[in-house]
KEDO-607681 format. One record per residue (C-alpha): x, y, z; residue number from 0; residue in three letters. Coordinates in steps of 0.5 Angstrom, whole numbers, m for minus. Example, Ala and Ser with C-alpha at 12.3 -4.5 7.8 and 13.67 -1.06 7.14 Angstrom:
<atoms>
px,py,pz,k,r
25,m9,16,0,ALA
27,m2,14,1,SER
</atoms>
This chain:
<atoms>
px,py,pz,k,r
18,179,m29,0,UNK
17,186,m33,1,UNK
11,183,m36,2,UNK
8,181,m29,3,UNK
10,188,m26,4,UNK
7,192,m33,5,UNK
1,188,m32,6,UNK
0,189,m25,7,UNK
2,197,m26,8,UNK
m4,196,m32,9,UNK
m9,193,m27,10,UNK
m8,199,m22,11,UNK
m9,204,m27,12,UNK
m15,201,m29,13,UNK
m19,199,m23,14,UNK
m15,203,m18,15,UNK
m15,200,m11,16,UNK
m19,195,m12,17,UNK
m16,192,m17,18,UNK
m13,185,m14,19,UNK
m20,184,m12,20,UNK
m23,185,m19,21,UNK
m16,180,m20,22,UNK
m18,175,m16,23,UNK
m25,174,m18,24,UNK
m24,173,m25,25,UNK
m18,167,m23,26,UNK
m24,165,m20,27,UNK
m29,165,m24,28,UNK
m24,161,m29,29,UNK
m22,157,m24,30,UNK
m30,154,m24,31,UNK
m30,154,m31,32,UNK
m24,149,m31,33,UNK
m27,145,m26,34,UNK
m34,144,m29,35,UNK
m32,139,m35,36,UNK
m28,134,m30,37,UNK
m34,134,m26,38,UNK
m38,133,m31,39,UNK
m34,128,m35,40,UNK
m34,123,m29,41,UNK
m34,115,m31,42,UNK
m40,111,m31,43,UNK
m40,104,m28,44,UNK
m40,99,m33,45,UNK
m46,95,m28,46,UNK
m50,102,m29,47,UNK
m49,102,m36,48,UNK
m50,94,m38,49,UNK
m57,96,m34,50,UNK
m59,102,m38,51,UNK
m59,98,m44,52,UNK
m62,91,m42,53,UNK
m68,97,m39,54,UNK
m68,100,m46,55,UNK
m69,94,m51,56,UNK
m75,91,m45,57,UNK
m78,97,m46,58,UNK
m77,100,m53,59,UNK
m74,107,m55,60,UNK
m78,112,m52,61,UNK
m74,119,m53,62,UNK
m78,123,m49,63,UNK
m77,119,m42,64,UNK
m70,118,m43,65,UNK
m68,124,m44,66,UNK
m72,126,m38,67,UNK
m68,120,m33,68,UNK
m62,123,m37,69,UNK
m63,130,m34,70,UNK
m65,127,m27,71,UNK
m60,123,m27,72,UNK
m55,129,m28,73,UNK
m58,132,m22,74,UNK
m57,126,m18,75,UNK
m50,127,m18,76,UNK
m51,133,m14,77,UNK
m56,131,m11,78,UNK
m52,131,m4,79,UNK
m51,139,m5,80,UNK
m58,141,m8,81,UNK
m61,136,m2,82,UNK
m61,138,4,83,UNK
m59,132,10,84,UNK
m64,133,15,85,UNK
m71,128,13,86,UNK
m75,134,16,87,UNK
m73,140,12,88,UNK
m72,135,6,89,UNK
m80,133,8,90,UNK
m82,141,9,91,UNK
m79,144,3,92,UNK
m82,138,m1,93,UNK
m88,140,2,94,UNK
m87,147,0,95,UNK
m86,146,m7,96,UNK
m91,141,m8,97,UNK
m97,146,m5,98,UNK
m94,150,m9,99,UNK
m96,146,m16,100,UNK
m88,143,m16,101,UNK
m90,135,m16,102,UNK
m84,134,m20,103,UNK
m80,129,m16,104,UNK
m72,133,m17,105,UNK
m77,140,m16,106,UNK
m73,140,m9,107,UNK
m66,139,m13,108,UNK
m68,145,m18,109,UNK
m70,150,m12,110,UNK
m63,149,m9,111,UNK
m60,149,m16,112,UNK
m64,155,m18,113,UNK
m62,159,m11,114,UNK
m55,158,m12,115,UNK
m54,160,m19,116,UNK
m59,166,m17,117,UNK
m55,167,m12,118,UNK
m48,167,m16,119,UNK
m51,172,m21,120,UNK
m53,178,m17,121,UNK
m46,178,m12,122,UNK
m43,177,m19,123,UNK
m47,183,m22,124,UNK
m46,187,m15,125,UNK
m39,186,m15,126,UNK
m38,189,m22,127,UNK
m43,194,m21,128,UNK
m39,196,m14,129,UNK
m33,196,m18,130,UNK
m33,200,m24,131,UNK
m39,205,m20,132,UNK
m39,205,m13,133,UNK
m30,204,m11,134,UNK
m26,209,m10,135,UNK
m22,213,m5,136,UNK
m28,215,m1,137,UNK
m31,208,m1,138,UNK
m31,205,5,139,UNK
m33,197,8,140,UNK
m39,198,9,141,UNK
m41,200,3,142,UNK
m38,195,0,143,UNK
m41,189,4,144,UNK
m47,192,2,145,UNK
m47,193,m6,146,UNK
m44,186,m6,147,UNK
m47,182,m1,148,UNK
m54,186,m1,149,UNK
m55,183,m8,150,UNK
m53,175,m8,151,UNK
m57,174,m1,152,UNK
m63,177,m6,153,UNK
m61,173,m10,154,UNK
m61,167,m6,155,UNK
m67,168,m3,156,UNK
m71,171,m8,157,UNK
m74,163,m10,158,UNK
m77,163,m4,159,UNK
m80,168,m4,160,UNK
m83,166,m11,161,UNK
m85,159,m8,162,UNK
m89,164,m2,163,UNK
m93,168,m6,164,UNK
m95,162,m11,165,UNK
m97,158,m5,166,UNK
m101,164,m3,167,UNK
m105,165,m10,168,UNK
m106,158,m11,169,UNK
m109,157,m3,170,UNK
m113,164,m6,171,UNK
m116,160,m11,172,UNK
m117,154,m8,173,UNK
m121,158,m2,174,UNK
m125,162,m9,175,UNK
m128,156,m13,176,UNK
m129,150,m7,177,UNK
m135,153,m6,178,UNK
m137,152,m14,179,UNK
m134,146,m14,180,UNK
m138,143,m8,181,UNK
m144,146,m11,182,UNK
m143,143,m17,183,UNK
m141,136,m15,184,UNK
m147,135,m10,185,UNK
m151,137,m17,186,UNK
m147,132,m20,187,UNK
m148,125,m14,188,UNK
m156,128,m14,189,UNK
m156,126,m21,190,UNK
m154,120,m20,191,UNK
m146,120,m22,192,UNK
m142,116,m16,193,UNK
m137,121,m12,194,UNK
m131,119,m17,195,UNK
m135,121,m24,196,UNK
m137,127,m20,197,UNK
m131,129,m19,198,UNK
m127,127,m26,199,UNK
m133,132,m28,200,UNK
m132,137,m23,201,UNK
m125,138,m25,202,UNK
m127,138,m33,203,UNK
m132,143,m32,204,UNK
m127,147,m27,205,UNK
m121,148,m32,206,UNK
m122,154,m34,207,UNK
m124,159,m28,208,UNK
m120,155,m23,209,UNK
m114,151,m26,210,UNK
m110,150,m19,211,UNK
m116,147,m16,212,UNK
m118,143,m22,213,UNK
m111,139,m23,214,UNK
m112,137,m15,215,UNK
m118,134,m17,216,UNK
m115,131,m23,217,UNK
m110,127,m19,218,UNK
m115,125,m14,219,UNK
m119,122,m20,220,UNK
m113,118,m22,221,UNK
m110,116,m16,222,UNK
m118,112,m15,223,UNK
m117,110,m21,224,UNK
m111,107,m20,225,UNK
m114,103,m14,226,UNK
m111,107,m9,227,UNK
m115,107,m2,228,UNK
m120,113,m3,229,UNK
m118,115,5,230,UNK
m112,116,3,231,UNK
m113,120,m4,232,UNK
m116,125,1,233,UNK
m111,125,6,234,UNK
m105,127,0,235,UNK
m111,132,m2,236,UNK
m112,136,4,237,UNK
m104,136,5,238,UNK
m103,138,m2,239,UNK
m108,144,m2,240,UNK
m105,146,5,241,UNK
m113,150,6,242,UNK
m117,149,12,243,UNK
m123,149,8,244,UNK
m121,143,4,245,UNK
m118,139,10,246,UNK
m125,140,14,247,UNK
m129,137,7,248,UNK
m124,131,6,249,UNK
m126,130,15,250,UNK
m133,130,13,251,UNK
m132,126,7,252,UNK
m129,120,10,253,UNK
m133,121,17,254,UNK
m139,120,12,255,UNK
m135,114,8,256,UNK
m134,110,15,257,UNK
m140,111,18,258,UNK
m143,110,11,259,UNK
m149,116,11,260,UNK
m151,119,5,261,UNK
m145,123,0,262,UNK
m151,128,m3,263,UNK
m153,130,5,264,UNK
m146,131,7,265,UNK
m144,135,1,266,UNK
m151,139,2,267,UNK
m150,141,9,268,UNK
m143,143,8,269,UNK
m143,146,1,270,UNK
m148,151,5,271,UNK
m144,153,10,272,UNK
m138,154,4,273,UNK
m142,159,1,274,UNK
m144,162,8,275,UNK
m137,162,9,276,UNK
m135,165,3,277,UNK
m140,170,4,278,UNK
m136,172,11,279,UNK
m129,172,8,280,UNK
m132,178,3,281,UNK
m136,183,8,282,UNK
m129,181,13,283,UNK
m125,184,5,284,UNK
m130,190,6,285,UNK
m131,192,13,286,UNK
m123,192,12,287,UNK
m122,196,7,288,UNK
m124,203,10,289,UNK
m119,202,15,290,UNK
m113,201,10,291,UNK
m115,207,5,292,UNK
m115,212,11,293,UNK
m107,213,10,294,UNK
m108,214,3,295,UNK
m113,218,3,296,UNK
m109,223,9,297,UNK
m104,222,5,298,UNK
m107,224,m2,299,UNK
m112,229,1,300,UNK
m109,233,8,301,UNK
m103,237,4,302,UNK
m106,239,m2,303,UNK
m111,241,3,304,UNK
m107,244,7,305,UNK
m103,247,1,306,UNK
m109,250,m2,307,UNK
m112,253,6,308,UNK
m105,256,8,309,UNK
m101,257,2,310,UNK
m105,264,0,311,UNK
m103,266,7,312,UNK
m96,265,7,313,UNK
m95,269,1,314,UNK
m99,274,4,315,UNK
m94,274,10,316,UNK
m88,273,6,317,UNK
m90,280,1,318,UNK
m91,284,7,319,UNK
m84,282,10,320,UNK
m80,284,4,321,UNK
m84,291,4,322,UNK
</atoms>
């Protein structure tokens, strides 16, 4: 009981008023650690591991693949906290991760893994810094919500937040390089290439200046050669991009393809108004750009201004007063 009492009196001594918040935390923390190897040592069903070792003698030793499924594997065990329950935000945040250049099939698992130990993080990292700077007797509840609660949500939704800025610059590169790639696909089919060549040829030739836009013709390429319907190739495409331009071009290409009229027309006429439109897309950047340097310039030319104007005067008022 003296020891108990010595360590407590240690504890306040210390970290003052807060000291049992600070008590509680570390009990906490070690109590998560405790519990992680007997969730992680959980038993594997003997029918699941006899099926393991029948698919692995079938298909050879493959270290790399195994040790991809044992990492999603991994996953899957707490697949029922890092997915969500509803189809439908399941399916839009899928969406999201795949527009984002995540096709990976546990890429919606990762998200919520990684929005949960960011979150952790940051409250942790807020709590210490709110401890050991921020306590103290004039400390109050509001701070202390904000300097803890502040960092974990920002923890939490800083994932997201990567996840929009990504789609917005993949959907900015994509709108870029659609009209070169057009241009060059329809030289391609006029030279005689079928639509599939030309676009296996369209994403070598993009690969360095576009890379985003070349992947998705690269997945368009391999999913015809698998034999997939082309119609349908183009459909997962335009929900990939998520770019209005690319959904209005897979439009005309299956409209061209049902109706069987010529490939190089359409692209011809199309790849026309891309390139119009891109033109557009660049004097709207230009006719705004006045617009939005007109605070900065107050900001950085009114007071120097006014300083230089009224400066001498106020001097002069201010000498004349003293004398």
């Amino acid at each position: 009981m003296n020891f108990f009492n010595n360590f407590m009196d240690m504890m306040f001594a210390t970290f003052g008023p807060n000291a049992q918040l600070v008590l509680l935390v570390v009990l906490g923390g070690m109590l998560a650690l405790l519990a992680v190897p007997f969730i992680m040592s959980k038993e594997v069903d003997p029918l699941d591991k006899l099926k393991e070792q029948m698919q692995g003698k079938a298909a050879g030793e493959d270290r790399q693949r195994l040790r991809a499924a044992k990492g999603n594997k991994q996953l899957g065990k707490y697949a029922k906290l890092l997915e969500p329950k509803d189809e439908a935000e399941y399916s839009a945040i899928r969406l999201k991760l795949i527009q984002a250049g995540y096709r990976d099939k546990d890429a919606v698992r990762l998200f919520h893994l990684m929005q949960m130990i960011l979150g952790v993080i940051f409250l942790v990292i807020g709590l210490l810094y709110y401890t050991f700077v921020i306590s103290g007797e004039n400390a109050t509840t509001q701070q202390m919500l904000m300097y803890v609660l502040g960092p974990g949500g920002a923890g939490y939704f800083l994932p997201k937040y990567w996840i929009t800025r990504r789609i917005d610059t993949r959907k900015e590169q994509i709108e870029s390089g659609f009209p070169d790639s057009l241009d060059m696909m329809l030289v391609c089919v006029e030279a005689g290439q079928s639509l599939d060549q030309s676009i296996v040829r369209v994403a070598a030739e993009l690969h360095h200046s576009y890379p985003f836009l070349a992947d998705e013709y690269e997945i368009v390429a391999q999913e015809m050669k698998a034999g997939k319907d082309k119609i349908a190739v183009l459909n997962d495409m335009s929900e990939r991009c998520g770019v209005q331009d690319v959904a209005s071009f897979v439009t005309v290409l299956i409209q061209s393809t049902s109706f069987g009229t010529s490939i190089a027309e359409a692209l011809r006429v199309y790849a026309g108004e891309m390139r119009d439109k891109r033109v557009m897309r660049a004097e709207e950047k230009a006719n705004k750009l006045p617009t939005k340097m007109t605070l900065a310039t107050m900001m950085l030319t009114v007071p120097p201004l006014l300083i230089i104007l009224v400066g001498p005067s106020v001097v002069g008022i201010t000498e004349l007063g003293n004398m």
